[in-house]
C-alpha atoms as one frame of an Amber mdcrd trajectory, in Angstrom:
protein
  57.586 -56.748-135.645  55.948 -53.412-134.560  57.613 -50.726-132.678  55.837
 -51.520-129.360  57.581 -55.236-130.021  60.784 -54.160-130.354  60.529 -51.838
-126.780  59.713 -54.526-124.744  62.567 -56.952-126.084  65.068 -54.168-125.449
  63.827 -53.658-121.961  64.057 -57.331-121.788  67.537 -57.389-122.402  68.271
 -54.511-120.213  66.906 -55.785-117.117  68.332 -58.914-117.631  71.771 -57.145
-117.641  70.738 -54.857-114.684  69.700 -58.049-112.590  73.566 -60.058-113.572
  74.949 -56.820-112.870  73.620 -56.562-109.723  74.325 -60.302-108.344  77.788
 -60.177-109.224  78.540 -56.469-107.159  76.871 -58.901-104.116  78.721 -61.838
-104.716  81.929 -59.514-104.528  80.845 -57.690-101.171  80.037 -61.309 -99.584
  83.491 -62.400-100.600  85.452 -59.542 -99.353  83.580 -59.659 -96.018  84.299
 -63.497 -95.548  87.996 -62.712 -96.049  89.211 -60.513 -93.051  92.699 -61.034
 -91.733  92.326 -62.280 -87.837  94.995 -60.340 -85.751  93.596 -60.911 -82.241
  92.929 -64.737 -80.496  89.810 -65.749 -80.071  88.405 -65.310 -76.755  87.115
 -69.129 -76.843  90.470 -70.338 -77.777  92.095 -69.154 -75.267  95.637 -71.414
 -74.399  94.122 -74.076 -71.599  96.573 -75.690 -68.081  96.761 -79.371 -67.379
  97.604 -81.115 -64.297 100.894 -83.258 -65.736 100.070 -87.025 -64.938 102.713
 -89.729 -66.390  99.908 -90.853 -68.832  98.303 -87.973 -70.026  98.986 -86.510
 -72.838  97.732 -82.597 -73.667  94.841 -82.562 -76.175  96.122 -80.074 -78.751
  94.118 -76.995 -79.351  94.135 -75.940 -83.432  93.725 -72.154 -84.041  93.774
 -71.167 -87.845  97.241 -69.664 -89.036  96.531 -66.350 -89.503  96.719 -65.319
 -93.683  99.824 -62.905 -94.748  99.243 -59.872 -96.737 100.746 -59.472 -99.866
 102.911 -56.787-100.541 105.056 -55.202-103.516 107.923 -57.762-102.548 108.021
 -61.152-103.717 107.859 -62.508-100.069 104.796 -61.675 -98.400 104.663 -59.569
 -95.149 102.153 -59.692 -92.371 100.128 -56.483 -90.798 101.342 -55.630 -87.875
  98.154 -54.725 -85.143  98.804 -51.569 -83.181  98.830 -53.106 -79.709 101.876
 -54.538 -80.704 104.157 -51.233 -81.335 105.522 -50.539 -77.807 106.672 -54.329
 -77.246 108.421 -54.013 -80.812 110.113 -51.082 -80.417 111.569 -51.618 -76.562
 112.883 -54.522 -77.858 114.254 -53.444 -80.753 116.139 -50.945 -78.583 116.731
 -53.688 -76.488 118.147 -55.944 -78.457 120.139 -53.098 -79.854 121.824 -52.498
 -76.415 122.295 -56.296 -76.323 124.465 -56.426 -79.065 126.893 -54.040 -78.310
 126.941 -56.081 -75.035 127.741 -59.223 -76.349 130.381 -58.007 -78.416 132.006
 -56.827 -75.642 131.695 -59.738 -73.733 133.171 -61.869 -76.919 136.282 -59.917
 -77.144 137.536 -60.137 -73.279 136.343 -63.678 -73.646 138.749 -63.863 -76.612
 141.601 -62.027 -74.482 140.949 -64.770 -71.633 140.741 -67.325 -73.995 144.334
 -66.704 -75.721 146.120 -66.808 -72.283 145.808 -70.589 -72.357 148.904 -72.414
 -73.666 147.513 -76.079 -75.312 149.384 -78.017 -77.538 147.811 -79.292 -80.560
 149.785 -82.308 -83.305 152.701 -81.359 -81.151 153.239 -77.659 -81.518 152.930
 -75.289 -78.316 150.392 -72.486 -79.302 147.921 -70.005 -77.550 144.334 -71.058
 -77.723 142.227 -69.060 -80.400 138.886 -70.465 -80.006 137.056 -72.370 -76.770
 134.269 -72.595 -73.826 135.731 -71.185 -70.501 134.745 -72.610 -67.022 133.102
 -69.445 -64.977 135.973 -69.092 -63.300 137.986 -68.845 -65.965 140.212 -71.296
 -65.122 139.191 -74.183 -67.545 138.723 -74.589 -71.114 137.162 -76.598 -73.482
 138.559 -76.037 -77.003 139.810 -78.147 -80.594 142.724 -78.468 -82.665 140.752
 -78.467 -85.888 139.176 -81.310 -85.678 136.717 -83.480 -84.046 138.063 -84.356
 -80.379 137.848 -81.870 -77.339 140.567 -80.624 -75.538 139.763 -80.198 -71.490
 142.626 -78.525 -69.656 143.422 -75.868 -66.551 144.775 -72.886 -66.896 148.476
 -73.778 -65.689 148.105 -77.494 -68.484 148.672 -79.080 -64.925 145.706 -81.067
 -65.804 144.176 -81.698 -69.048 141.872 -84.570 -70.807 141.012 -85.603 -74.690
 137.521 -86.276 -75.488 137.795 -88.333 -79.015 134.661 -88.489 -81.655 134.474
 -92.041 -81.982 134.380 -93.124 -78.288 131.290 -91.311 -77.750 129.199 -92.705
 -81.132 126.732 -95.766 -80.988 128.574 -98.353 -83.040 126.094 -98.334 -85.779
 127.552 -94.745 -86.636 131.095 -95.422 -86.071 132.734 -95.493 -89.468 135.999
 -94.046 -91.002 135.470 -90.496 -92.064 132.455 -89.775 -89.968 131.617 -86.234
 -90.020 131.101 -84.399 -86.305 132.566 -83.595 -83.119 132.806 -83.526 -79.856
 131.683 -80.163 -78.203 130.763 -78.356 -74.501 127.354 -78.109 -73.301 127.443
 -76.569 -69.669 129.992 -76.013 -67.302 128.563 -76.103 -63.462 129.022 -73.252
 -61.224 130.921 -75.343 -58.983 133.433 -75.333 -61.901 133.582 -79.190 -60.591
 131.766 -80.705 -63.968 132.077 -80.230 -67.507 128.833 -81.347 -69.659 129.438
 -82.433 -73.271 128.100 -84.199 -76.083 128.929 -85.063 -79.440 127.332 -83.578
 -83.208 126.922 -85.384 -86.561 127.830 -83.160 -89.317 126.514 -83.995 -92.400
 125.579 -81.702 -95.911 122.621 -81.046 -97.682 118.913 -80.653 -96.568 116.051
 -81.893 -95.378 112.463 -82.254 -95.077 110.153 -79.608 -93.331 110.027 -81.802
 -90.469 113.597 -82.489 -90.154 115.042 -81.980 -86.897 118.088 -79.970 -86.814
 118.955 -79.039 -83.263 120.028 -82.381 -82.361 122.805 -84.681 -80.677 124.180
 -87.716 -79.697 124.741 -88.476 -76.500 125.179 -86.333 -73.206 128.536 -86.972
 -70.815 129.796 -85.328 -67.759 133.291 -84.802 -66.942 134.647 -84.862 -63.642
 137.445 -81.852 -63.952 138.929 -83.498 -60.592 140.055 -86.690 -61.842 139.232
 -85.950 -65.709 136.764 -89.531 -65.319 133.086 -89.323 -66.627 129.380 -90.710
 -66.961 127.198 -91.384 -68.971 123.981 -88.957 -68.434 122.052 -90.132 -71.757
 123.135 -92.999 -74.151 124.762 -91.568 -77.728 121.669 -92.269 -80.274 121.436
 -95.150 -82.592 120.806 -93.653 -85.599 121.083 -90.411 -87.625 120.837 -87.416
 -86.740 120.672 -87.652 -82.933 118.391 -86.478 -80.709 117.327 -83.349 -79.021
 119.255 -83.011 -75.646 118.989 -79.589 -73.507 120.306 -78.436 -69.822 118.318
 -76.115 -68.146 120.914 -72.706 -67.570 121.674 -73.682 -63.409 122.238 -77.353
 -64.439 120.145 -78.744 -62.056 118.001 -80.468 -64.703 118.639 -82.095 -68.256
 116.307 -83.357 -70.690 116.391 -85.752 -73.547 113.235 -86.848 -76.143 114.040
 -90.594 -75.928 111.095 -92.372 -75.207 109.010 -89.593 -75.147 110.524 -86.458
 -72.956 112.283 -87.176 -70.483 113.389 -84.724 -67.807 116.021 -85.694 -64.660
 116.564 -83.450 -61.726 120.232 -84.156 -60.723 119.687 -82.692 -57.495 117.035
 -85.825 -56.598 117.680 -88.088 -58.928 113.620 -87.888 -59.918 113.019 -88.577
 -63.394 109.929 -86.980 -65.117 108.603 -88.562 -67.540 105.785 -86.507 -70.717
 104.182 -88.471 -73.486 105.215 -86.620 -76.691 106.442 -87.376 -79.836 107.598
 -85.729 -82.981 109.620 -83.027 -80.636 111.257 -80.083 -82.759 113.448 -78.476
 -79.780 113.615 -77.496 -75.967 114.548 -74.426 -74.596 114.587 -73.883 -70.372
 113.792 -70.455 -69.122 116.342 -69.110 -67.127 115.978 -70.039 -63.682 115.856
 -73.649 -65.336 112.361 -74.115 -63.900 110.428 -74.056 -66.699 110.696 -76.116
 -70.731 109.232 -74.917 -73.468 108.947 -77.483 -76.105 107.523 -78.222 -79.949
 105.575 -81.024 -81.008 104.599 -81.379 -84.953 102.598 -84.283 -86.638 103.977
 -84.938 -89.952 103.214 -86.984 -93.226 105.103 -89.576 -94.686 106.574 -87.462
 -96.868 107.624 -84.979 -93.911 105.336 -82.036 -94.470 103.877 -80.665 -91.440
 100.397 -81.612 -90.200 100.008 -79.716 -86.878 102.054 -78.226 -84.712 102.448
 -76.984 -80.958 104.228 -75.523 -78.337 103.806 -76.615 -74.945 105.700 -75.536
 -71.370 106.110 -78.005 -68.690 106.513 -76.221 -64.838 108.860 -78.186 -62.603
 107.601 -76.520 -59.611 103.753 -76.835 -60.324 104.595 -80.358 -62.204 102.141
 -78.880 -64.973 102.176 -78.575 -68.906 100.591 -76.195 -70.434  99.615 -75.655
 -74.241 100.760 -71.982 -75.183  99.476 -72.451 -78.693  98.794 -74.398 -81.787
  98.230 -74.343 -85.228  98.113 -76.595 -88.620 100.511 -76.013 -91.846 103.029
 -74.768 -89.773 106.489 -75.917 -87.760 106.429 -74.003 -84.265 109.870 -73.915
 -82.555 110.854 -72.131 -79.277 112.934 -69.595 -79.598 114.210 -68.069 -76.128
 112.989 -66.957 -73.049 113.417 -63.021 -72.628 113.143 -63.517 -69.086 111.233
 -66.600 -66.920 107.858 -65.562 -68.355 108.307 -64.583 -71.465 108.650 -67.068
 -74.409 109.688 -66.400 -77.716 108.554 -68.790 -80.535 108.510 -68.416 -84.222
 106.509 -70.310 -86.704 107.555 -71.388 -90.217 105.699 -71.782 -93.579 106.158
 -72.691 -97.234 104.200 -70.522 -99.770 104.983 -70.839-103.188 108.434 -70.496
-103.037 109.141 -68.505-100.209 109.416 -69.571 -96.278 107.394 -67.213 -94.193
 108.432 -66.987 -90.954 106.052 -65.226 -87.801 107.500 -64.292 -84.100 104.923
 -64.964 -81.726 105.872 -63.446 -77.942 103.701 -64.725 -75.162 104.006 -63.875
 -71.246 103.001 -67.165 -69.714 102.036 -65.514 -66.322  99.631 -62.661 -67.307
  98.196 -64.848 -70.235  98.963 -62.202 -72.761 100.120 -61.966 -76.361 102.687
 -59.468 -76.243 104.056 -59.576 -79.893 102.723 -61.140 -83.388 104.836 -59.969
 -86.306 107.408 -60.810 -89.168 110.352 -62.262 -87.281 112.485 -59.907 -89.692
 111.212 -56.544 -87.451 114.036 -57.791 -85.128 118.251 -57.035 -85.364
């Protein structure tokens, strides 16, 4: 082989190197440009209104979870965008103020509280622990275990609300775990609402459904009789039971969701299944709720969350996604929902805040639910 030869099989080789070279530097560009973290919604999926009808049911909108960050930490942490700052820090100040509120609140609730004289297994103590009427002149409290106590301030009157009178016989059994607790006293400090809880230990699926009871009574404080507002479940672990804050409405998810005004006596009626929790805004004209479609082995599918207006008779779909549960938080006021999102990855649970103002159609807040006290 002459030297010529040998030139032209080295420049061979060279350009063959140059053009592999080459086609892998735009294989990486076209990768890291098809792998941007989304921050802002879509304009075109923008959350959509439906006129409520009894036998309708909303047709879920899916919008891609957005992708967290890695960071130097084991658990992974989420960009925060900018336009979210001033929200996040007034409430952090907020919530701040809030606190030092509450614990204020707690301890002349605890002075109130200890002025009551009950008697529990026969021994004449001051209450420690309890649910006060608003007028202070009730209480709902327990001797340690799982009955209520219902008395007046003066023991002139006073009830006991025991476990197993208020479980389904299919979960009446000795050594049941649970008790009976206070839901919502009315302003008219006329009615005491309560239910009952299943305690049990252990875990459960992703899909498991934790904010739950059995059951939903109401007390008459007058003559210490009550009713029946929705039937104690059948089976394990209950079902999810919320009244709205001015206790003109209560809701149940038997049979779909089912809302009563007990003002009118109307019962409304939603199509809905696999519900993860209810929360009313504060004027108790508004639900937020969850829906999630899960596997047989109770992994999430999809999930949503959904509002239902009792003046407009409307539900609305404030957002969806797939992978994750969506729960409803709270209300920060009665347009403003909070509602936080959970995940599995790898062996953490990532969880994301999503704040939404339901009247200006605005996301005011998505972040790592952590950034909050």
């Amino acid at each position: 082989m002459n030297s010529d030869q040998l030139i032209v099989k080295a420049s061979s080789k060279f350009l063959k190197k140059l053009s592999i070279i080459f086609l892998t530097i735009l294989l990486i560009v076209l990768v890291a440009c098809g792998d941007s973290v989304e921050n802002t919604p879509k304009e075109d999926l923008k959350p959509i209104t439906l006129t409520f009808t009894k036998t309708s049911r909303p047709t879920y909108t899916f919008i891609p979870s957005r992708t967290p960050v890695p960071s130097d930490t084991p658990t992974p942490t989420m960009t925060i965008n900018p336009i979210y700052m001033p929200w996040l820090s007034t409430a952090i100040v907020v919530e701040g103020t809030q606190k030092v509120e509450i614990r204020q609140t707690r301890e002349a609730l605890e002075k109130e509280i200890s002025q009551f004289i009950i008697e529990c297994d026969g021994v004449t103590q001051n209450a420690q622990y309890g649910s006060l009427s608003p007028n202070k002149g009730w209480i709902s409290t327990s001797c340690g275990r799982h009955d209520l106590l219902v008395q007046n301030k003066e023991a002139t009157k006073k009830w006991l609300l025991e476990f197993e009178d208020f479980l389904h016989p299919n979960l009446q059994s000795p050594g049941m775990p649970g008790s009976v607790h206070s839901v919502f006293w009315d302003e008219d400090n006329s009615y005491l609402y309560f239910s009952t809880g299943i305690g049990w230990s252990g875990g459960g699926t992703e899909c498991f459904s934790w904010d739950v009871r059995t059951g939903l009574y109401r007390l008459n404080l007058k003559n210490g009789t009550w009713v029946t507002l929705v039937n104690p479940s059948e089976y394990f672990p209950g079902d999810h039971i919320a009244v709205s804050p001015t206790g003109r409405r209560y809701v149940s998810d038997i049979n779909g969701i089912l809302i009563t005004d007990t003002y009118t006596g109307e019962v409304t009626q939603i199509n809905a299944t696999g519900i993860m929790a209810f929360r009313w805004s504060p004027d108790g004209t508004k639900l937020a709720y969850s829906t999630s479609n899960c596997n047989e082995e109770g992994f999430v599918i999809d999930s949503s969350v959904s509002v239902w207006d009792a003046i407009t008779n409307e539900i609305r779909i404030i957002f969806a996604t797939e992978s994750e549960v969506l729960t409803p938080i709270q209300w920060d006021n009665n347009s403003v929902l909070r509602f936080e999102s959970e995940k599995y990855k790898d062996l953490n649970t990532i969880y994301t805040l999503y704040v939404f103002d339901i009247i200006k159609d605005e996301v005011l807040f998505i972040g790592p639910s952590s950034l909050l006290p």
